[in-house]
C-alpha positions as CSV (number, residue, x, y, z in Angstrom):
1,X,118.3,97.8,126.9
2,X,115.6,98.7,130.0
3,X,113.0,100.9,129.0
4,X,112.5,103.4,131.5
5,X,109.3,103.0,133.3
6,X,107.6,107.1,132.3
7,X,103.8,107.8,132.4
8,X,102.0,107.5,129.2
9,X,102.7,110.6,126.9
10,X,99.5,113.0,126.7
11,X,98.0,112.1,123.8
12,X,96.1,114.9,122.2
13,X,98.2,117.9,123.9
14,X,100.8,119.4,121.7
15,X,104.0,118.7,122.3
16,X,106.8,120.8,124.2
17,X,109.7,120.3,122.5
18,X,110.3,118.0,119.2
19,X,113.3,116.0,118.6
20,X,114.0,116.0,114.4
21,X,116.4,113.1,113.1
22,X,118.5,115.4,110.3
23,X,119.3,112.5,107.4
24,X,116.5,111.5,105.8
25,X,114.4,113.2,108.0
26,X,114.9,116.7,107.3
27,X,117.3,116.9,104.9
28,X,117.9,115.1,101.4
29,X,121.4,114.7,99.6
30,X,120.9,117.0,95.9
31,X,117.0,116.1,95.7
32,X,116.4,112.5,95.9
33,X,116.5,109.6,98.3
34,X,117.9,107.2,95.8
35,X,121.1,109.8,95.5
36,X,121.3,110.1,99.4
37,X,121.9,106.4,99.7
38,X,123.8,106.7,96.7
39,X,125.9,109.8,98.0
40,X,126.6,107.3,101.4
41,X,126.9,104.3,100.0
42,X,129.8,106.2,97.5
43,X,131.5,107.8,100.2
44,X,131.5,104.3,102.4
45,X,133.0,102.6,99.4
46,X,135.6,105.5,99.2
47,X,137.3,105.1,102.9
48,X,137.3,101.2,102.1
49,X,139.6,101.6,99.1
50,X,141.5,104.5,101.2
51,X,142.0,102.2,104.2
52,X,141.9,99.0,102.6
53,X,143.1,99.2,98.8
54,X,144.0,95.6,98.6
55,X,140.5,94.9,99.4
56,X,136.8,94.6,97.6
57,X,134.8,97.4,99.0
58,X,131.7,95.9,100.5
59,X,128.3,95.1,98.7
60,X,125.7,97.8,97.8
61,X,122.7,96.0,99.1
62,X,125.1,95.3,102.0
63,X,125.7,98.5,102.8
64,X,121.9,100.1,102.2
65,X,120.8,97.1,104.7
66,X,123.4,98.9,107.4
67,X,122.8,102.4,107.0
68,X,119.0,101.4,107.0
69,X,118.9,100.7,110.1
70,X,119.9,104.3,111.3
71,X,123.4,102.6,112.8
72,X,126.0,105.2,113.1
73,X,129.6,105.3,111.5
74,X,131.4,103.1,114.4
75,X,129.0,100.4,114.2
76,X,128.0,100.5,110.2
77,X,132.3,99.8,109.9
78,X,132.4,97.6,112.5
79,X,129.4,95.6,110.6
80,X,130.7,95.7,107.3
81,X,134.3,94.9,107.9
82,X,132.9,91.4,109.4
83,X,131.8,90.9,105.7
84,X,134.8,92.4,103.7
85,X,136.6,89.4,102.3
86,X,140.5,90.3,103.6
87,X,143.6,89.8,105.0
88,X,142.3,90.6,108.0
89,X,140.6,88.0,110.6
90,X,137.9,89.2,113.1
91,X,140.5,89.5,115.6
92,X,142.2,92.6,113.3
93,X,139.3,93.7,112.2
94,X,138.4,94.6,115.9
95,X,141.9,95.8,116.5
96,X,141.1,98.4,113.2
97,X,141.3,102.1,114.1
98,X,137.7,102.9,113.6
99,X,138.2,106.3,114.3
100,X,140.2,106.8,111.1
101,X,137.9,105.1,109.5
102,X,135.1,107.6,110.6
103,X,137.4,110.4,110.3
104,X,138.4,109.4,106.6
105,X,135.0,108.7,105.9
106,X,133.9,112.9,106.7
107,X,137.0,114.5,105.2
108,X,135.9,112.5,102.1
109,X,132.5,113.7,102.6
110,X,132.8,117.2,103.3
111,X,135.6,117.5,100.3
112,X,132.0,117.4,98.3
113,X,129.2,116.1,99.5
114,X,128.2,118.5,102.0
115,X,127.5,121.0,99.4
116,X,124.6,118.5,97.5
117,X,123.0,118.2,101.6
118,X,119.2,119.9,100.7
119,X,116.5,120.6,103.4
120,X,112.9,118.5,102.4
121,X,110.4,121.1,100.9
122,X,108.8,122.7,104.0
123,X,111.2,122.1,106.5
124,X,112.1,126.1,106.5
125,X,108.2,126.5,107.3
126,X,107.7,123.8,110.0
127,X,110.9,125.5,111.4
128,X,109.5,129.1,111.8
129,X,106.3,127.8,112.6
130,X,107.8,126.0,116.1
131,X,109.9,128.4,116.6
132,X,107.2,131.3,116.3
133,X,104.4,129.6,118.6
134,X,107.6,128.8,121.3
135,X,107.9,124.7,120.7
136,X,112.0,124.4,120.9
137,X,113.7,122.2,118.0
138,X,116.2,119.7,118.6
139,X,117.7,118.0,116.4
140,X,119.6,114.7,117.1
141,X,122.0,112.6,115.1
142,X,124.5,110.0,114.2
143,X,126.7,112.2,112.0
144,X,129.1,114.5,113.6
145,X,127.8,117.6,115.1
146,X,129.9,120.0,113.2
147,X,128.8,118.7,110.2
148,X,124.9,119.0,110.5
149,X,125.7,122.6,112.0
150,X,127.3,123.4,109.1
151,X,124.5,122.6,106.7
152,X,121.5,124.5,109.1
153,X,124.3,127.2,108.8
154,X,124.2,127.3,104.8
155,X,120.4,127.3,104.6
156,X,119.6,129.7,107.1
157,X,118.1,127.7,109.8
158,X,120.8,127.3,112.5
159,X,118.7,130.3,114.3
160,X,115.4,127.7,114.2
161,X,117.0,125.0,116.1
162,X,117.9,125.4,119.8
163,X,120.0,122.6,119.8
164,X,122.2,120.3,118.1
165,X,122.9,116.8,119.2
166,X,125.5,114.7,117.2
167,X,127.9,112.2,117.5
168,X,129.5,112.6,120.5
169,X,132.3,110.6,122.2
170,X,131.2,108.5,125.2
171,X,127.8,108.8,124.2
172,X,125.8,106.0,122.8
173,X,123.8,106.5,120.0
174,X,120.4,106.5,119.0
175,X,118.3,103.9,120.0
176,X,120.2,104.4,123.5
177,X,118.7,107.0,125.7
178,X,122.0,108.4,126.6
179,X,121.7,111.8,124.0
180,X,118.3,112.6,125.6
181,X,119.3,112.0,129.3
182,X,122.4,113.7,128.9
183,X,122.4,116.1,126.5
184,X,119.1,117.0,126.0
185,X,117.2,116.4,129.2
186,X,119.3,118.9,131.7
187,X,118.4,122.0,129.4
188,X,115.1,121.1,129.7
189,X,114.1,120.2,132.9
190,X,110.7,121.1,133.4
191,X,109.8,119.2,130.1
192,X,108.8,115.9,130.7
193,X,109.4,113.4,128.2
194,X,106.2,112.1,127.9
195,X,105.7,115.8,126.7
196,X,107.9,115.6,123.3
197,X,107.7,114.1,119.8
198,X,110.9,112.3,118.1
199,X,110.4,112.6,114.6
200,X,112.7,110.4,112.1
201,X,113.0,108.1,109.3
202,X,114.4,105.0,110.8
203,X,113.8,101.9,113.4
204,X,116.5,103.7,115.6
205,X,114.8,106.5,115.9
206,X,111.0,105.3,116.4
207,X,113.0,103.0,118.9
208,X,114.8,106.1,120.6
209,X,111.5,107.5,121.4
210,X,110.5,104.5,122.8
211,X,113.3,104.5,125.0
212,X,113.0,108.4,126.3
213,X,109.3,107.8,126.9
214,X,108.3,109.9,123.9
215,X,105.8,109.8,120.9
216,X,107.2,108.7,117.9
217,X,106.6,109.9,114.5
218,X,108.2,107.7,111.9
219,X,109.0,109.4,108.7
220,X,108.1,106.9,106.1
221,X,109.6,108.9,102.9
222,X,113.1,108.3,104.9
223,X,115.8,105.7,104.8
224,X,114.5,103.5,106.7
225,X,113.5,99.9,106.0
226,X,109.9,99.7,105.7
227,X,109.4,96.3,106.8
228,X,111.2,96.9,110.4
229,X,109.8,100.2,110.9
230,X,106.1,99.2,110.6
231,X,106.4,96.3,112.9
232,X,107.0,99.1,115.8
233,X,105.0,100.7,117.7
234,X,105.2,104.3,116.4
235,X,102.7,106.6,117.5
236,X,102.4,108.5,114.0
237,X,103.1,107.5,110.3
238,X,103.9,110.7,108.0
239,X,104.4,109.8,104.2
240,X,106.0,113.0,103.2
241,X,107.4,116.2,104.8
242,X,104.8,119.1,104.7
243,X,103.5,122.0,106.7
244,X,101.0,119.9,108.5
245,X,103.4,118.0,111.1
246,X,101.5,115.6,113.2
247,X,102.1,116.1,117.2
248,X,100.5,113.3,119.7
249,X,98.2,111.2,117.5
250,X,97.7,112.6,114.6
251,X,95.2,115.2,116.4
252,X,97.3,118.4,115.4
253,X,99.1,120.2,112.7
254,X,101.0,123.2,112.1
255,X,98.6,126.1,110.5
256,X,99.8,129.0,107.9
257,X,99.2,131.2,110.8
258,X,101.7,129.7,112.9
259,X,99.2,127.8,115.2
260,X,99.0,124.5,116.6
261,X,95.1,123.5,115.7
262,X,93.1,120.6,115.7
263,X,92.5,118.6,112.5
């Protein structure tokens, strides 16, 4: 993948508009990290014995080392059917409906899991706090875009976010630039991205804003693997989700009042 040749991003300006991964990121499955994995990992496990009952699910560190690396459902299938021992050679495997497999995967899901989908402490305050000072929200991800909808519907923050990017046919997914230049970027033309801050938990994301042009701000209390994520260049490590989100360089956060001052 070419990285798009952008100006350097202004450091020490606030950003214009902030790009939020949702898993992980902002929002938690019933409380813990351990159980979002675990919620995933379940559900995964689930559509294998759906789809292929004759068949040994795949591994649990398998699958954490998959959905680590902020993959979305086509490829994470496509990865772990290669290591399923079946029937099947890599010639069916490719020839596999994946989008059953995804669609299995988020009837299972939503039958139950939906409900246990938490926002991070804060995230209701960071939210209004952007949205009062006039720095637009979007939020992009590799889950479907009904299904993230529906949870900022349940907790009362659909009205915070200006936009919602999720899986969406024909469009690659994050780390590929695609959901910013097509999705994102035309709404916002007179935002540059050297102007915005991605936000998210994983190397795909801290890669996406590479990508765009953006800062990054790698959420370290996230999914993502530790080891891979700190070998990139991210602009801004946070260790936990609070009302004191870092913009360009750590040089701002988010006040009580609502304002974007200097540390």
């Amino acid at each position: 993948m070419t990285t798009p040749n952008y100006p350097p991003p202004n450091a020490g300006s606030p950003p214009k508009l902030i790009i939020f991964d949702f898993d992980g990121t902002l929002f938690d499955f019933d409380g813990t990290l351990f159980d979002t994995h675990t919620s995933i990992t379940h559900y995964i496990s689930l559509t294998f014995s759906h789809l292929l009952p004759s068949s040994q699910p795949p591994t649990l560190p398998s699958t954490r080392a998959t959905i680590s690396s902020g993959a979305g459902l086509e490829p994470t299938f496509r990865t772990l059917l290669l290591h399923v021992p079946t029937q099947n050679n890599p010639t069916d495997i490719n020839n596999l409906d994946l989008a059953n497999w995804i669609t299995t995967y988020r009837t299972l899901y939503a039958s139950e899991g939906q409900s246990l989908i938490k926002p991070f402490a804060k995230v209701d305050c960071i939210l209004r706090e952007l949205k009062a000072i006039g720095i637009p929200v979007v939020v992009i991800s590799n889950k479907g875009k009904e299904a993230v909808e529906q949870v900022l519907e349940k907790e009362g923050l659909a009205k915070l976010v200006a936009l919602v990017v999720g899986d969406t046919p024909g469009v690659p997914k994050k780390p590929d630039p695609a959901s910013f230049r097509d999705l994102v970027s035309p709404l916002y033309p007179d935002i540059k991205a050297k102007d915005i801050l991605v936000v998210g938990d994983t190397e795909a994301d801290i890669l996406f804003a590479k990508n765009i042009g953006a800062h990054s701000c790698w959420a370290s209390y996230g999914y993502g693997e530790p080891e891979k994520c700190e070998n990139l260049a991210y602009d801004v490590k946070i260790n936990e989700l609070s009302n004191r989100l870092p913009s360009f360089q750590s040089v701002y956060s988010i006040s009580s009042k609502g304002l974007l001052n200097k540390l």
